[in-house]
C-alpha positions as CSV (number, residue, x, y, z in Angstrom):
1,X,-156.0,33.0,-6.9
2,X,-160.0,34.2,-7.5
3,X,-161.7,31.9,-5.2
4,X,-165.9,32.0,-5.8
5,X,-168.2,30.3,-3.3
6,X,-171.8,29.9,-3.5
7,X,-174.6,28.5,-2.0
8,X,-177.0,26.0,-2.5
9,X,-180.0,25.2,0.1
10,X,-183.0,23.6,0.0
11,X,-182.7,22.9,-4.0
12,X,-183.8,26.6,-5.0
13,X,-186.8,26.2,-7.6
14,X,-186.2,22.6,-8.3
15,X,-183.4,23.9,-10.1
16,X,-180.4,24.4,-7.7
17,X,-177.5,22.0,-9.2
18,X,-178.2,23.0,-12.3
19,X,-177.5,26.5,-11.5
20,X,-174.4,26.0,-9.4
21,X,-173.6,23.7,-12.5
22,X,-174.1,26.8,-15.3
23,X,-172.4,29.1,-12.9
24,X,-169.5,27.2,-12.5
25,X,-169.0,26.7,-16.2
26,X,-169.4,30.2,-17.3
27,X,-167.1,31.6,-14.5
28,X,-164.5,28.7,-15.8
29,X,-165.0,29.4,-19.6
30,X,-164.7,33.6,-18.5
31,X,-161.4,34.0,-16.4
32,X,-158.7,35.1,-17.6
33,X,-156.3,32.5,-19.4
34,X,-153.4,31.3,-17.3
35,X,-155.7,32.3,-13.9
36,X,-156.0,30.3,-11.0
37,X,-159.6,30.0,-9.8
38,X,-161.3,27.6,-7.2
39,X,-165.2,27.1,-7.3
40,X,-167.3,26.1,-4.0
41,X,-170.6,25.4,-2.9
42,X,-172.4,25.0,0.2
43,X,-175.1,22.6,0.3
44,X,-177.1,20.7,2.3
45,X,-177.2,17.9,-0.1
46,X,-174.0,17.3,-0.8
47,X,-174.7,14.0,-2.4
48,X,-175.7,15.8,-5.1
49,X,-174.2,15.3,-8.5
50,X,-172.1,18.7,-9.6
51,X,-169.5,19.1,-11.9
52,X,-165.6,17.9,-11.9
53,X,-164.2,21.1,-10.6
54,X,-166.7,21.8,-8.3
55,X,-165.6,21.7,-4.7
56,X,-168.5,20.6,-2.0
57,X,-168.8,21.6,1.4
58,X,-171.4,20.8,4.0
59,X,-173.3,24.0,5.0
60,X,-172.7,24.8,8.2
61,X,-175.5,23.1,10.9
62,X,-176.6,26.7,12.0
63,X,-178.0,28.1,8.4
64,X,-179.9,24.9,7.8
């Protein structure tokens, strides 16, 4: 299984959901069919609003 983690911290350019948001879709709309993939971000807001699929995770206290 492809598992792709990213980060989001301090809402990079005003902009930082959206991004996690447009990288999730295009990494979901280019894998291969029939592969298993899991998508994760690291935030420090993690009451933001990403997309179904998208699996949050508080970023750990020491990179804040």
């Amino acid at each position: 299984m492809l598992r792709i983690v990213t980060v989001n911290w301090r809402d990079y350019e005003k902009r930082g959901v959206e991004y996690v948001n447009i990288l999730h879709d295009m990494c979901r709309r280019n894998l291969a069919h029939g592969m298993e993939g899991a998508f994760e971000v690291f935030t420090d807001d993690p009451s933001a609003t990403y997309s179904d699929g998208i699996t949050v995770r508080d970023l750990p206290a020491h990179l804040v």
